[in-house]
TORTORFI-264105 format. One record per residue (C-alpha): residue in one letter; chain; x, z, y. Coordinates in steps of 0.02 Angstrom, whole numbers, plus 50000, padded with zeros to 5 digits. Example, Ala and Ser with C-alpha at 12.3 -4.5 7.8 and 13.67 -1.06 7.14 Angstrom:
<sites>
+--------+--------+-------+-------+-------+
| residu | chaine |    c1 |    c3 |    c2 |
+--------+--------+-------+-------+-------+
|      A |      A | 50615 | 50390 | 49775 |
|      S |      A | 50684 | 50357 | 49947 |
+--------+--------+-------+-------+-------+
</sites>
This chain:
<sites>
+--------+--------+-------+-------+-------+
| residu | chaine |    c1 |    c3 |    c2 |
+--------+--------+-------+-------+-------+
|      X |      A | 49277 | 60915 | 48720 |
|      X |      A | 49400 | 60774 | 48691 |
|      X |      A | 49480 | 60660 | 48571 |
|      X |      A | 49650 | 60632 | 48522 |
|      X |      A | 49667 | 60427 | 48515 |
|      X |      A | 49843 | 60403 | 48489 |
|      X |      A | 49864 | 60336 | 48635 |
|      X |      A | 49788 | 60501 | 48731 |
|      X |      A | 49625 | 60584 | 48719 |
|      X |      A | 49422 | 60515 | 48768 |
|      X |      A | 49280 | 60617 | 48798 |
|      X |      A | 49167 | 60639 | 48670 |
|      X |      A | 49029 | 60545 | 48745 |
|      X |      A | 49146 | 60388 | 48730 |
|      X |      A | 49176 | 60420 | 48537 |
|      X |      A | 48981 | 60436 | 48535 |
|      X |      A | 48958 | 60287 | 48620 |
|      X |      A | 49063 | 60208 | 48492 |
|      X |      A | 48990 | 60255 | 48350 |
|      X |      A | 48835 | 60222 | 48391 |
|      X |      A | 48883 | 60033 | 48412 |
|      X |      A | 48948 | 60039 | 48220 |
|      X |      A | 48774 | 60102 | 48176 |
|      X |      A | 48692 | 59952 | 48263 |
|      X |      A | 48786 | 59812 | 48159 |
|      X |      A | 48688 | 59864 | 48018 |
|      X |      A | 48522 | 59837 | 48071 |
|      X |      A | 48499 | 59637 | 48093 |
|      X |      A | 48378 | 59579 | 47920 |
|      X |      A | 48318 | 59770 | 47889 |
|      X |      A | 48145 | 59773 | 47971 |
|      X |      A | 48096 | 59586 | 47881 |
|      X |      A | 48164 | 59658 | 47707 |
|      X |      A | 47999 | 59784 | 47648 |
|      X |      A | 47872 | 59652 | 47714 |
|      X |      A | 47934 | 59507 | 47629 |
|      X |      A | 47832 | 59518 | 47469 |
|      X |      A | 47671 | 59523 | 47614 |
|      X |      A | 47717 | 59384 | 47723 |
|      X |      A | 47611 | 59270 | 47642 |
|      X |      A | 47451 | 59404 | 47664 |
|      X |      A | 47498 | 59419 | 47847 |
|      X |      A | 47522 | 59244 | 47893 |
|      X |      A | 47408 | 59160 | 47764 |
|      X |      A | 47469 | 58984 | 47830 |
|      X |      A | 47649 | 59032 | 47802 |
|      X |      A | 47771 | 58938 | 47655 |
|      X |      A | 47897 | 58962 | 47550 |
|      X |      A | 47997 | 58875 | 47690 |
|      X |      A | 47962 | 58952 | 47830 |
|      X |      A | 48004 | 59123 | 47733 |
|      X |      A | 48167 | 59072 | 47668 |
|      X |      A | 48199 | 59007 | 47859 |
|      X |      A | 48140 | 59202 | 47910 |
|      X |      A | 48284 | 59262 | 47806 |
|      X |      A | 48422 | 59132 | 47795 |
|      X |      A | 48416 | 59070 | 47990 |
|      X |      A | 48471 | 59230 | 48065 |
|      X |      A | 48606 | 59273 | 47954 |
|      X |      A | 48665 | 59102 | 48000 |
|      X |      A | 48684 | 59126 | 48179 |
|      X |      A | 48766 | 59282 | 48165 |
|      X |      A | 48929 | 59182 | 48104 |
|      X |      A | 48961 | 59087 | 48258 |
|      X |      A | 48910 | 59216 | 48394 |
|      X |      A | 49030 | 59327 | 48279 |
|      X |      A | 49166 | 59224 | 48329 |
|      X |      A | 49098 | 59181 | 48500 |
|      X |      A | 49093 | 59353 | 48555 |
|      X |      A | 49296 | 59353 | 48493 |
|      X |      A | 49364 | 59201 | 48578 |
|      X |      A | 49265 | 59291 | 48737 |
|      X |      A | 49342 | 59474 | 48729 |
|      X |      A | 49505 | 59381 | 48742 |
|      X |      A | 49495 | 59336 | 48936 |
|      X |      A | 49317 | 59432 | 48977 |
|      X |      A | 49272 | 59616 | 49020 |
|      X |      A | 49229 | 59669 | 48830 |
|      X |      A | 49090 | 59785 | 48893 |
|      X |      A | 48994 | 59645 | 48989 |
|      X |      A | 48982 | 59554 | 48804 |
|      X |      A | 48936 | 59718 | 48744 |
|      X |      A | 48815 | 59737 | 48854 |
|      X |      A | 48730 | 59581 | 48846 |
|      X |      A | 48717 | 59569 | 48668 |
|      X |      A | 48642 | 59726 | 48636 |
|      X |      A | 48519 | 59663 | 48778 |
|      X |      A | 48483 | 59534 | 48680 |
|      X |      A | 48455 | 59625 | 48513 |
|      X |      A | 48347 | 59775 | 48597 |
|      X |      A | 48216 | 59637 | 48673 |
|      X |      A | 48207 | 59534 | 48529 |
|      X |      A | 48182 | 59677 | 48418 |
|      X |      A | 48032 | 59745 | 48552 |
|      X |      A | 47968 | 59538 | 48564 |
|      X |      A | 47938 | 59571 | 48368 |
|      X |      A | 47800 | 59705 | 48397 |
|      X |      A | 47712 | 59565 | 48489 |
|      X |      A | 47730 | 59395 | 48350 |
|      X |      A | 47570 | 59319 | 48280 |
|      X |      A | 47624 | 59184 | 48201 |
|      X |      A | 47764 | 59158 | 48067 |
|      X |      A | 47872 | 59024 | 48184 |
|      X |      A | 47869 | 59164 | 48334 |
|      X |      A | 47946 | 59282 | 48198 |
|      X |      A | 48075 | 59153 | 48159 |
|      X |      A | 48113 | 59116 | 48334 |
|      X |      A | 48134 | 59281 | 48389 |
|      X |      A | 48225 | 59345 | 48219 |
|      X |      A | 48347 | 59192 | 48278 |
|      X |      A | 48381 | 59268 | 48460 |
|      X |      A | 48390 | 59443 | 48372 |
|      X |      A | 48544 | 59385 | 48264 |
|      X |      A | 48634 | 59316 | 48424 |
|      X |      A | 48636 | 59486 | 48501 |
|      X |      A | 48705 | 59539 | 48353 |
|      X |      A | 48823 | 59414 | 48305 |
|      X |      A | 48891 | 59459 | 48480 |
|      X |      A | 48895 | 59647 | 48472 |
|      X |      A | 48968 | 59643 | 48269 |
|      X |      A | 49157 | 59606 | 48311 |
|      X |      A | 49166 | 59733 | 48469 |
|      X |      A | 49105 | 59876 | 48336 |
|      X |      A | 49275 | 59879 | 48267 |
|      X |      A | 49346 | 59798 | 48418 |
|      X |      A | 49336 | 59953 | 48528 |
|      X |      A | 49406 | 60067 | 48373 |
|      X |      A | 49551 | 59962 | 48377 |
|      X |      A | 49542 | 59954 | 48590 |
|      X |      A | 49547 | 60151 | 48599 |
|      X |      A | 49641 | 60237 | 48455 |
|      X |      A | 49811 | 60175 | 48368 |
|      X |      A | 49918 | 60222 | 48206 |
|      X |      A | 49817 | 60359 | 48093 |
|      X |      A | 49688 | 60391 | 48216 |
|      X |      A | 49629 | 60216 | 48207 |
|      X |      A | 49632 | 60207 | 48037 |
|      X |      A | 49523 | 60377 | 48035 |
|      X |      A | 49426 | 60309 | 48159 |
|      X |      A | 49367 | 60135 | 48081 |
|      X |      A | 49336 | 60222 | 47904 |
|      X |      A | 49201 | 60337 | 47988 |
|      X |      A | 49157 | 60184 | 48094 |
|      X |      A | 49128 | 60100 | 47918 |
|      X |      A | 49053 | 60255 | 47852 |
|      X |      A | 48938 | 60264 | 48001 |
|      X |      A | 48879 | 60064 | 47966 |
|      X |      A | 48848 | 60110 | 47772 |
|      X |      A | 48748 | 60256 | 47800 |
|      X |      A | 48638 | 60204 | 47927 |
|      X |      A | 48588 | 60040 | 47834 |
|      X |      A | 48529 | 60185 | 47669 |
|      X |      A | 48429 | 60284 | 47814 |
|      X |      A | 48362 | 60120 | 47919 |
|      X |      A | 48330 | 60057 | 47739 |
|      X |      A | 48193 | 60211 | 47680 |
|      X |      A | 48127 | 60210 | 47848 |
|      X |      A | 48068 | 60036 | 47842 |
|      X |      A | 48019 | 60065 | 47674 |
|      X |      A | 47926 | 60202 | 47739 |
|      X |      A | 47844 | 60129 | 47887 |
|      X |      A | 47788 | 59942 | 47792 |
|      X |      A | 47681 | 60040 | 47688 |
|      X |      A | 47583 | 60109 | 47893 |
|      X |      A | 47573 | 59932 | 47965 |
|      X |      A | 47684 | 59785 | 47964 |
|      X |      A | 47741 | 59797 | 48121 |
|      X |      A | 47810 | 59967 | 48123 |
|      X |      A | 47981 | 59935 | 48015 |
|      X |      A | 48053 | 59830 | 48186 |
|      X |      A | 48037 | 60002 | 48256 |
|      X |      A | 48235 | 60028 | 48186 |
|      X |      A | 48304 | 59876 | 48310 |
|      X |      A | 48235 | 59989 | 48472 |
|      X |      A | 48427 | 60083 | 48402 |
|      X |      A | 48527 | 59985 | 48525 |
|      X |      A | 48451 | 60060 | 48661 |
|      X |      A | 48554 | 60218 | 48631 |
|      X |      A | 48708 | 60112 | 48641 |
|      X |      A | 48642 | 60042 | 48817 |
|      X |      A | 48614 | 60220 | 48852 |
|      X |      A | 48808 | 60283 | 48806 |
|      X |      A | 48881 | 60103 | 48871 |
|      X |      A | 48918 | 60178 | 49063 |
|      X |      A | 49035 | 60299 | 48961 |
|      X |      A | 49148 | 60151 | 48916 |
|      X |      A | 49147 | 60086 | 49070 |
|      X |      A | 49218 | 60250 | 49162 |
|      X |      A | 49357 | 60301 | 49035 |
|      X |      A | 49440 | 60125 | 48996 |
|      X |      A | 49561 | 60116 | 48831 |
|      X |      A | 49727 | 60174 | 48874 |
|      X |      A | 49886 | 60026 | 48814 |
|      X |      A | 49971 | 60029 | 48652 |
|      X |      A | 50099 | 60136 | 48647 |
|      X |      A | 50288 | 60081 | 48655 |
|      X |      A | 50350 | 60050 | 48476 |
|      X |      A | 50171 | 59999 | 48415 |
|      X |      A | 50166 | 59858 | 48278 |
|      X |      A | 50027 | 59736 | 48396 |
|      X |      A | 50167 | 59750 | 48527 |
|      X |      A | 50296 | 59651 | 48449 |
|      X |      A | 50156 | 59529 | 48412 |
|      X |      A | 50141 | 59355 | 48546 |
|      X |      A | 50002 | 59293 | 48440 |
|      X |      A | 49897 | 59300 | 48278 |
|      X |      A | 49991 | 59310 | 48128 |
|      X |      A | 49874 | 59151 | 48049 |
|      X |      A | 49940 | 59181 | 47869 |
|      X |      A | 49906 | 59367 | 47862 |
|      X |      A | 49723 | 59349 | 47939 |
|      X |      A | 49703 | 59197 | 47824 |
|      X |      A | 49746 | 59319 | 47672 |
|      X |      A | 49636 | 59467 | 47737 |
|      X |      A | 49499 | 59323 | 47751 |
|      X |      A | 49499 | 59268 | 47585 |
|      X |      A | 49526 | 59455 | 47515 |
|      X |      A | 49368 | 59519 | 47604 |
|      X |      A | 49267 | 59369 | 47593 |
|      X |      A | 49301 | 59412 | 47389 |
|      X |      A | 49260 | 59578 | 47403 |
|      X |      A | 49107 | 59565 | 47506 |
|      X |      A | 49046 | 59425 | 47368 |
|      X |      A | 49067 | 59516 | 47221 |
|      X |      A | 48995 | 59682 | 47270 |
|      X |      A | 48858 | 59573 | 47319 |
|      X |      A | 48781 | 59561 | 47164 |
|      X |      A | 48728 | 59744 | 47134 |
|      X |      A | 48629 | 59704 | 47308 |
|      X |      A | 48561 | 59525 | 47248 |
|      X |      A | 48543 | 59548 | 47057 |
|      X |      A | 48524 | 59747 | 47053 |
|      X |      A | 48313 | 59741 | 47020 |
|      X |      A | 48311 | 59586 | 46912 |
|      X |      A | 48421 | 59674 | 46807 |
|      X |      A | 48319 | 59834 | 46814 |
|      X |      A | 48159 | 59733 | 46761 |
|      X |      A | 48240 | 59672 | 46621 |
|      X |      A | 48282 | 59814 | 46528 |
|      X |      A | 48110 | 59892 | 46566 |
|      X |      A | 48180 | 60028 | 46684 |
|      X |      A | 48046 | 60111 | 46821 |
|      X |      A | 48079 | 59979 | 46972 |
|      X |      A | 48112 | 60135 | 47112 |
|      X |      A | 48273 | 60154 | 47006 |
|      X |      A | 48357 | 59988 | 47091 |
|      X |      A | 48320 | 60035 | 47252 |
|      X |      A | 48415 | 60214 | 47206 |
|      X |      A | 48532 | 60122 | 47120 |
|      X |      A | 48567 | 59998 | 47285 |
|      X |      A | 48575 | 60167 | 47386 |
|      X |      A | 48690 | 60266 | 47292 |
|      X |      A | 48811 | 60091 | 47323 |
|      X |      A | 48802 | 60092 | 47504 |
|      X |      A | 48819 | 60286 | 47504 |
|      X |      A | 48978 | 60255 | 47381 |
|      X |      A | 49056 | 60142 | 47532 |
|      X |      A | 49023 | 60271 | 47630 |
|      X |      A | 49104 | 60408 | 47556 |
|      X |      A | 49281 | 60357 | 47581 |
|      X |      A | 49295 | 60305 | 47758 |
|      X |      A | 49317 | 60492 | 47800 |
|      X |      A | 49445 | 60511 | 47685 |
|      X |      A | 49543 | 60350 | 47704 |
|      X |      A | 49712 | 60435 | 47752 |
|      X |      A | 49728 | 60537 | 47631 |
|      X |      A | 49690 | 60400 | 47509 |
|      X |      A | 49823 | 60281 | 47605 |
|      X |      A | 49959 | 60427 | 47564 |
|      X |      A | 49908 | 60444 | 47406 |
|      X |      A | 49908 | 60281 | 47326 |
|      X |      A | 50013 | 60186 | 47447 |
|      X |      A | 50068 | 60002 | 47389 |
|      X |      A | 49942 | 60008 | 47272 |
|      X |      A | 49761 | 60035 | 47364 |
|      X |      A | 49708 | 59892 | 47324 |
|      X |      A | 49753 | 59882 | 47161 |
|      X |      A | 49659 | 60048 | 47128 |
|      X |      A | 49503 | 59975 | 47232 |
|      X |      A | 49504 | 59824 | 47134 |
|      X |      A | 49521 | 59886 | 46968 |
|      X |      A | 49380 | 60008 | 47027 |
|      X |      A | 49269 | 59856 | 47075 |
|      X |      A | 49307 | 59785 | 46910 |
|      X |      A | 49256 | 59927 | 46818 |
|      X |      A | 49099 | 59959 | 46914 |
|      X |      A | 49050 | 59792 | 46891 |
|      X |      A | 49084 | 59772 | 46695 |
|      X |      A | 48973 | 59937 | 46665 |
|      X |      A | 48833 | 59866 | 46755 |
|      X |      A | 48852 | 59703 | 46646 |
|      X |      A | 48869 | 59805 | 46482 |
|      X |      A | 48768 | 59955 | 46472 |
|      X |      A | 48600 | 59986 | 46476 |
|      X |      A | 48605 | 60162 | 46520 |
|      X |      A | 48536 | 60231 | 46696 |
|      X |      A | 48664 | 60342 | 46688 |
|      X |      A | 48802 | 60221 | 46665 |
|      X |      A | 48702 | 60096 | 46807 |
|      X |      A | 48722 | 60218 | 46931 |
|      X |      A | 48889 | 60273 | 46895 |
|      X |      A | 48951 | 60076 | 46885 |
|      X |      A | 48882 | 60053 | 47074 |
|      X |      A | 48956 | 60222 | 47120 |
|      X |      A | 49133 | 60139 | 47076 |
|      X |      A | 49111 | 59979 | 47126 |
|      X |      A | 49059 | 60061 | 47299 |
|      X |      A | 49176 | 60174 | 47339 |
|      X |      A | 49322 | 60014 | 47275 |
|      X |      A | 49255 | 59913 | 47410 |
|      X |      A | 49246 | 60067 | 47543 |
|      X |      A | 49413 | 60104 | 47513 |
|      X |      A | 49452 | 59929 | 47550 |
|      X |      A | 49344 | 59891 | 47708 |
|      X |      A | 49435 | 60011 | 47849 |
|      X |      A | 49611 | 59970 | 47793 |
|      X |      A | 49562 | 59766 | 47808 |
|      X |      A | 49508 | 59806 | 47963 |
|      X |      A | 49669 | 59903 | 48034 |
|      X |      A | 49763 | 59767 | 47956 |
|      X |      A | 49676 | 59609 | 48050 |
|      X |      A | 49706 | 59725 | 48217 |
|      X |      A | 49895 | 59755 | 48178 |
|      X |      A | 49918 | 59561 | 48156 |
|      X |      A | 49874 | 59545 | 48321 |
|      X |      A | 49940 | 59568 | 48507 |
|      X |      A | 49833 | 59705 | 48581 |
|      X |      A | 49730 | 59558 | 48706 |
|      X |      A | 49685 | 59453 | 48545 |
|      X |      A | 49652 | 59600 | 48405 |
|      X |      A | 49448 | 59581 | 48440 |
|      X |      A | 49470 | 59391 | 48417 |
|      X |      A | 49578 | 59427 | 48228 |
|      X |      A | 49435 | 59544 | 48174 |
|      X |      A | 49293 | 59418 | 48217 |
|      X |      A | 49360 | 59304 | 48116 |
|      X |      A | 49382 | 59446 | 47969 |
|      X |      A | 49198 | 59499 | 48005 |
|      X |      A | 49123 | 59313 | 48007 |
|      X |      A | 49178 | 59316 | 47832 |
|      X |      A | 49081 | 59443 | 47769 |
|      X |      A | 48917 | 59392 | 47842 |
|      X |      A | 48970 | 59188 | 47770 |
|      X |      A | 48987 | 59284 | 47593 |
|      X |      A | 48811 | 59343 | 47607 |
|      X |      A | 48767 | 59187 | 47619 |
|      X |      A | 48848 | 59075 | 47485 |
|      X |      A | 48841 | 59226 | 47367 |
|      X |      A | 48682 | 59186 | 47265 |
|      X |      A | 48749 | 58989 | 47271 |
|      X |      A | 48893 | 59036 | 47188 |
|      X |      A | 48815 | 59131 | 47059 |
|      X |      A | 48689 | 59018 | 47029 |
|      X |      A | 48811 | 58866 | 46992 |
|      X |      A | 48894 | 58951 | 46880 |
|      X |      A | 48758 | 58979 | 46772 |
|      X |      A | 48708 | 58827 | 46782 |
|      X |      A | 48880 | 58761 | 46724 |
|      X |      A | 48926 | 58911 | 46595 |
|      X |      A | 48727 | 58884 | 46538 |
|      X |      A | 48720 | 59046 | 46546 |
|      X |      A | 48537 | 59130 | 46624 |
|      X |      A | 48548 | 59287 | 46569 |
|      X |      A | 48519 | 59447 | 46699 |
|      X |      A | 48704 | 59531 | 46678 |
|      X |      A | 48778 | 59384 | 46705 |
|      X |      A | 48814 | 59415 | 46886 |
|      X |      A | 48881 | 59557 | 46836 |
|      X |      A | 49016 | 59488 | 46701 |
|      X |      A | 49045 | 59354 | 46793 |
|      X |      A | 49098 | 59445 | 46962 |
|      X |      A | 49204 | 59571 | 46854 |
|      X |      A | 49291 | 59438 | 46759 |
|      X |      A | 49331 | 59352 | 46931 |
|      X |      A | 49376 | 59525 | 47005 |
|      X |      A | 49504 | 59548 | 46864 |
|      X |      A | 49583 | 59404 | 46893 |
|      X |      A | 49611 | 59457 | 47079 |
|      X |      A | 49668 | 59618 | 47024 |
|      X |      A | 49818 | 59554 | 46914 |
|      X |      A | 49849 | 59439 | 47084 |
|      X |      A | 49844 | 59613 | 47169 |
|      X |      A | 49957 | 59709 | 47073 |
|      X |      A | 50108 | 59554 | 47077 |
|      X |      A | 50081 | 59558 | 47251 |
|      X |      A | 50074 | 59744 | 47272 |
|      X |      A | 50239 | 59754 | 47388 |
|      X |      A | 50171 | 59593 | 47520 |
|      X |      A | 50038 | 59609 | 47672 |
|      X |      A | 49866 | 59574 | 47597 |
|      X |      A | 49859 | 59664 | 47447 |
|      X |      A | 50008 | 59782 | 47465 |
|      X |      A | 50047 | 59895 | 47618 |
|      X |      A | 50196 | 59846 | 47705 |
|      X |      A | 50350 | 59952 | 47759 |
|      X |      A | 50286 | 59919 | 47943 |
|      X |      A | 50125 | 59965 | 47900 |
|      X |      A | 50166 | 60127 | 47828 |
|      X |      A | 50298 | 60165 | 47940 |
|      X |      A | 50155 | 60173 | 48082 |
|      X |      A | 50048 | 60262 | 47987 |
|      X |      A | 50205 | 60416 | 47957 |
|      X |      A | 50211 | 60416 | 48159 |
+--------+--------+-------+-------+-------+
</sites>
């Protein structure tokens, strides 16, 4: 069986291969995330600190090897970082069967998001490297879709396996050993070049205003979606609703993402110019019924549109950072996309949280209000800017997608 690129056609085993790279980005954080509440039962000489160092530290290092792992694919053999940083994340994750103390968990946790800082940017980096014009647009919405759905399934299991014995949840990083597995695949069937007449052809370099856009546009995104991940339970507590409903909630968000990535054509054809626009106002929306309404019903329905905004958005962010860029530099433009999103999961609750403190305002939907007032705001920025690169579609744009 093979698979029409664009640029030709790859065996399936190479799409496989693929894939199963977007489904390890997900994983980094997922295994520490049901045992938190019992760190302090399983290392009894364990502190605050050294749990918010467990969480925080990792996420951390991600950021840089993200954008190490770019500035390398530029003059190195892409599957050699590959390689190695799944390496890396397969032994760390096995090294956390063995940790008896909290700073061996840190340590290794540490390593573990180095691997994956390095392997994050060459997920989308070899959508972009082996399919072109609607196929790689197809290609990195199901690549998203694949990321989204995975982190729902990785997220039960852990669940799942906390309540057996704390070590069994790092069972889920042993994953990237089926990407070591398909990685000889990518290595005999090499991407075929752009083809004559392709947009990253007529680029010499990185379009540095356009990624800067993109950057700020999904660093935005990524933040205030963020809150129905963050905020989601507190909320949930507060209005006296059973506590399983936030993690359903939470899931039925990352499903919502995940919905439109196999669609995302048809939704490019459909609303054109104004994507964004749509997504935003959909974020908006999402976000302002959480904040308002106190019904499950209306809860669930709120993350459902915020979710599937922000899915919408995702792939096409991604094909844009690639088209920005010459063909040798495109894994370098979406590092510096990606980086974003994992520095938005970081500042996130700081933002919030100074806001409050400087609207005096504590109470548990205002995440909520607050991200939808901001998300407004970017929405009317959106629709006067409809017709440019970063919140429009361009005639260029387009005009490769109608090949």
């Amino acid at each position: 069986m093979t698979i029409k690129t664009g640029k030709g056609t790859i065996s399936l085993a190479v799409l496989l291969a693929i894939w199963s790279v977007s489904a390890v980005v997900s994983l980094p954080g997922l295994a520490i995330s049901p045992i938190l509440g019992d760190l302090n039962t399983i290392f009894p000489k364990a502190g605050d600190l050294e749990i918010q160092m467990l969480t925080s530290l990792p996420s951390l290092l991600i950021i840089p090897f993200v954008l190490l792992s770019g500035r390398l694919s530029v003059g190195s053999n892409k599957t050699r970082i590959l390689a190695a940083g799944l390496s890396i994340f397969l032994l760390s994750g096995i090294a956390c069967f063995f940790a008896e103390s909290m700073a061996a968990l840190i340590v290794i946790s540490c390593i573990l998001g180095i691997g994956a800082g390095m392997v994050i940017p060459l997920s989308t980096g070899l959508v972009v490297d082996y399919f072109t014009g609607d196929y790689r647009v197809r290609q990195l919405g199901i690549s998203s879709a694949i990321n989204n759905l995975t982190l729902v399934l990785a997220t039960s299991l852990t669940g799942y396996l906390a309540t057996k014995d704390w070590h069994l949840p790092f069972l889920v990083y042993t994953l990237p050993a089926v990407s070591l597995m398909l990685l000889p695949f990518l290595h005999r069937q090499k991407s075929a070049p752009e083809p004559a007449g392709s947009d990253q052809l007529r680029q010499t370099a990185i379009d540095r205003r356009k990624l800067a856009g993109l950057m700020m546009l999904y660093f935005f995104i990524t933040y205030s979606v963020l809150a129905i991940t963050f905020y989601a339970s507190f909320l949930i507590d507060r209005y006296k609703i059973d506590s399983s409903f936030s993690g359903f909630m939470i899931s039925a968000f990352f499903l919502a993402i995940m919905l439109p990535g196999f669609f995302v054509n048809g939704i490019i054809r459909l609303l054109k110019s104004n994507v964004n626009v749509v997504s935003l106002a959909a974020i908006a929306v999402g976000l302002a019924m959480i904040g308002i309404f106190r019904s499950p019903y209306m809860l669930l329905a709120g993350s459902v549109l915020a979710g599937l905004g922000y899915g919408i958005m995702q792939p096409i962010i991604y094909d844009k950072a690639a088209v920005i860029a010459p063909p040798r530099l495109a894994t370098l433009a979406l590092s510096f996309v990606m980086a974003v999103n994992y520095l938005s999961v970081m500042v996130c609750p700081f933002i919030v949280d100074s806001f409050r403190w400087l609207l005096h305002a504590h109470g548990e939907r205002f995440p909520f209000v607050f991200n939808a007032a901001l998300t407004v705001m970017v929405f009317i920025a959106a629709w006067i800017g409809r017709n440019g690169y970063t919140f429009g579609l361009d005639r260029s744009y387009y005009g490769k997608k109608r090949n």
